[in-house]
N, C-alpha and C positions, 0 to 999 in steps of 0.2 A: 133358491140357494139352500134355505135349511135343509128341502127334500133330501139334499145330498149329504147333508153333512153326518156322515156316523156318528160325529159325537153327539149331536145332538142327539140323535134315535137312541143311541147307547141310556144316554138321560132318561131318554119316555121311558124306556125299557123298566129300567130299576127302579122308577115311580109307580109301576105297577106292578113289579113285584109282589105275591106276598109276603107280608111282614115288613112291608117298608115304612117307616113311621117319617113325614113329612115337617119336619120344625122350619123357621124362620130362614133358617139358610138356604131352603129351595123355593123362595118364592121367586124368582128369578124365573127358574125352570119350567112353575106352575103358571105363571103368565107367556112363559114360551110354550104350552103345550097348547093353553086356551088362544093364542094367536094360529097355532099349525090347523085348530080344527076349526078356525074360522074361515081362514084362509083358502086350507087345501086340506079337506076331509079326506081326500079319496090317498092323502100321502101316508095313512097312519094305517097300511098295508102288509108291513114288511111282517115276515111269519119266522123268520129265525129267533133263536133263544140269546139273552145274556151270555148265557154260560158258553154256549158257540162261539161269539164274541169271543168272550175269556179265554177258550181254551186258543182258538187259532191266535190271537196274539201271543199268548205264550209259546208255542208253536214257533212263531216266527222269530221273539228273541232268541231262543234257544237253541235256533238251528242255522241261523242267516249266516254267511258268508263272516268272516273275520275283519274284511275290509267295509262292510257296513255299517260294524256295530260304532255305535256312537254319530255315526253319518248322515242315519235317516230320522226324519222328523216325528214325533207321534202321528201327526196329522196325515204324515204319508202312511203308514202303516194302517192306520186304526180307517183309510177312507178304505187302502187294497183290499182287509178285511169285508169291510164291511157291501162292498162291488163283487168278493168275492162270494159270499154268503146269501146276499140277494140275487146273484145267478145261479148258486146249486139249489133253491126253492122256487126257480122259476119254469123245471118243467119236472115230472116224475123221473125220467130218463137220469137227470142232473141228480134227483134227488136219490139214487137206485147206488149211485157210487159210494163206495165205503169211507168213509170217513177217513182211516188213514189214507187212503188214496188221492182223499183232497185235499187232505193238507199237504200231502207230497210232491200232488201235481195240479190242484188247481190254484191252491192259495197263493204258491210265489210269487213275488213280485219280477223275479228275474230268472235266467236260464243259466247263463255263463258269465262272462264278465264284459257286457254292456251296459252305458250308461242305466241308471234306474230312475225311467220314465212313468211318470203317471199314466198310463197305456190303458188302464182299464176305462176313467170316464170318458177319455175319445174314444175307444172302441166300441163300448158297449150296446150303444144305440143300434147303431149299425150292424154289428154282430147278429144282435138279438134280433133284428127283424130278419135276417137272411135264415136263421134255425127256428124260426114261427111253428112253421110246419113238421116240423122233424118229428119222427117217431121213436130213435132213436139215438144212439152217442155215434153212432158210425153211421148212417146218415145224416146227423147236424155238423159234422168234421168234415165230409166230403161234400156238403153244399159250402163248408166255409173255403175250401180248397179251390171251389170251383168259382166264387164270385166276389172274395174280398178284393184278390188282386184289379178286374177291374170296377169295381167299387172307389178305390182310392188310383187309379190308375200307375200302380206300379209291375216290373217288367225286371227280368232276372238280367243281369249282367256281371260276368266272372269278376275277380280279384276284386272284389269291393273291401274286404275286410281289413285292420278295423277302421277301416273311415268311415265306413258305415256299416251300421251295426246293428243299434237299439233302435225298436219301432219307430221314436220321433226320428233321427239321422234319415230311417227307412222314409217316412213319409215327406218327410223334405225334400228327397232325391229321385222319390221315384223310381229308384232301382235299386237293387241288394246280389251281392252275389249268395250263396248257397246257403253261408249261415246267419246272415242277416234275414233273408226272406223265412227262415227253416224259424229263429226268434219269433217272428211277427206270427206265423201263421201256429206257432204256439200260444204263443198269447190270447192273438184272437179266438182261440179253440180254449182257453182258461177263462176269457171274458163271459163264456155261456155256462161252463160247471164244464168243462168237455177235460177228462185228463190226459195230459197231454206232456211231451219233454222232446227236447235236443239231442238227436245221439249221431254220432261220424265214427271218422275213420282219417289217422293222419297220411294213411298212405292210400292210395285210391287209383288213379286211372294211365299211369304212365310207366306200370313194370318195373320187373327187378333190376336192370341194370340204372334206371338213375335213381331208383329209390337205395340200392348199393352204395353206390358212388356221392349222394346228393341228396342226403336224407328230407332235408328244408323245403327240394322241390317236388317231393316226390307226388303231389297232387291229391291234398286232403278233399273230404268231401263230408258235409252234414246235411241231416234232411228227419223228419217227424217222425216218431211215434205217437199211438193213439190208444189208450185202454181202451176197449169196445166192452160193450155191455156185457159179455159172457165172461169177464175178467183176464179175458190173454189180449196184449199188445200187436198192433201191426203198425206198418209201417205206412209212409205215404212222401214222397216228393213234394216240397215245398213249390207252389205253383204247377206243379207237373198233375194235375188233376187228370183220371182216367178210369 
């Protein structure tokens, strides 16, 4: 349980700081650190900085959505961060993207406005063993394209939105229509450091006379983008792997 918990890691962090001078008030802290290396040496791993920390939570208050602010819990933030931070150090690929980049499109915890689910620690296992082998940002996006779906055995089916939505709705149901799956397979592409976003179109596939006449029906559609390593975006179909 501690493995995962940020805050604690955040703690070891700033104890080893230089210039950190240790008084009575962190003995707490220093008997949780001599429990972590008894316990579980091989967890005292993690290579990102404090100040990484620091800045991506700042980052996040600064920039979240309107209807968040005051919503979300430190705990939910400071774990996003810190799931997010231990995926852009877990392969060169992840670690090759530019910093603004990641905070723009890895770190969020959200896309649009779906629930906000804890998405990273169920994903991440799984994620991260499907892009093992990847040599790249557009080869770890397109083996996720190709195997999450059935991984968790979901399957596209029209008008779902928004009853279902946000990745947990998604993995409940088993099926999403275009911009539920287009969320997830975002996600799951943020779970590894892969940058990644949401982008549509409200009008799409049913012509000008009822997009004229019937603006509401006129047949919206969303589907992924993917920064690739050489810094220009492409596109990809949610589920539609090819």
């Amino acid at each position: 349980h501690y493995g995962r918990d940020p805050t604690v890691w955040q703690g070891l962090y700033r104890l080893c700081e230089p210039g950190c001078v240790l008084d009575t008030r962190m003995r707490g802290s220093i008997a949780l650190v001599v429990l972590l290396l008894c316990l579980s040496p091989c967890a005292l791993s993690l290579s990102y900085k404090a100040s990484e920390f620091d800045e991506a939570m700042r980052f996040l208050h600064e920039n979240m959505p309107p209807r968040d602010v005051g919503q979300l819990s430190r705990e939910f933030l400071e774990e996003n961060v810190h799931l997010a931070l231990e995926a852009r150090h877990a392969h060169e690929w992840a670690m090759n993207v530019p910093w603004d980049e990641f905070l723009n499109h890895v770190l969020p915890y959200a896309n649009l406005d779906e629930n906000r689910d804890r998405w990273r620690p169920v994903m991440h296992d799984k994620t991260a063993a499907v892009v093992a082998s990847a040599a790249s940002v557009s080869e770890a996006a397109l083996l996720l394209n190709e195997h999450i779906w059935s991984i968790w055995n979901i399957t596209f089916l029209a008008d779902q939105t928004p009853k279902i939505l946000s990745p947990f709705q998604v993995l409940a149901a088993h099926v999403g229509s275009c911009t539920g799956l287009s969320i997830f397979l975002v996600d799951a592409c943020r779970s590894v450091g892969i940058p990644a976003r949401v982008t549509g179109t409200p009008h799409w596939n049913r012509g000008d006379p009822t997009c004229k006449t019937d603006p509401d029906s006129c047949g919206n559609h969303d589907w992924v983008e993917v920064r690739l390593d050489d810094g220009s975006w492409s596109f990809t179909g949610a589920a539609e792997y090819n």
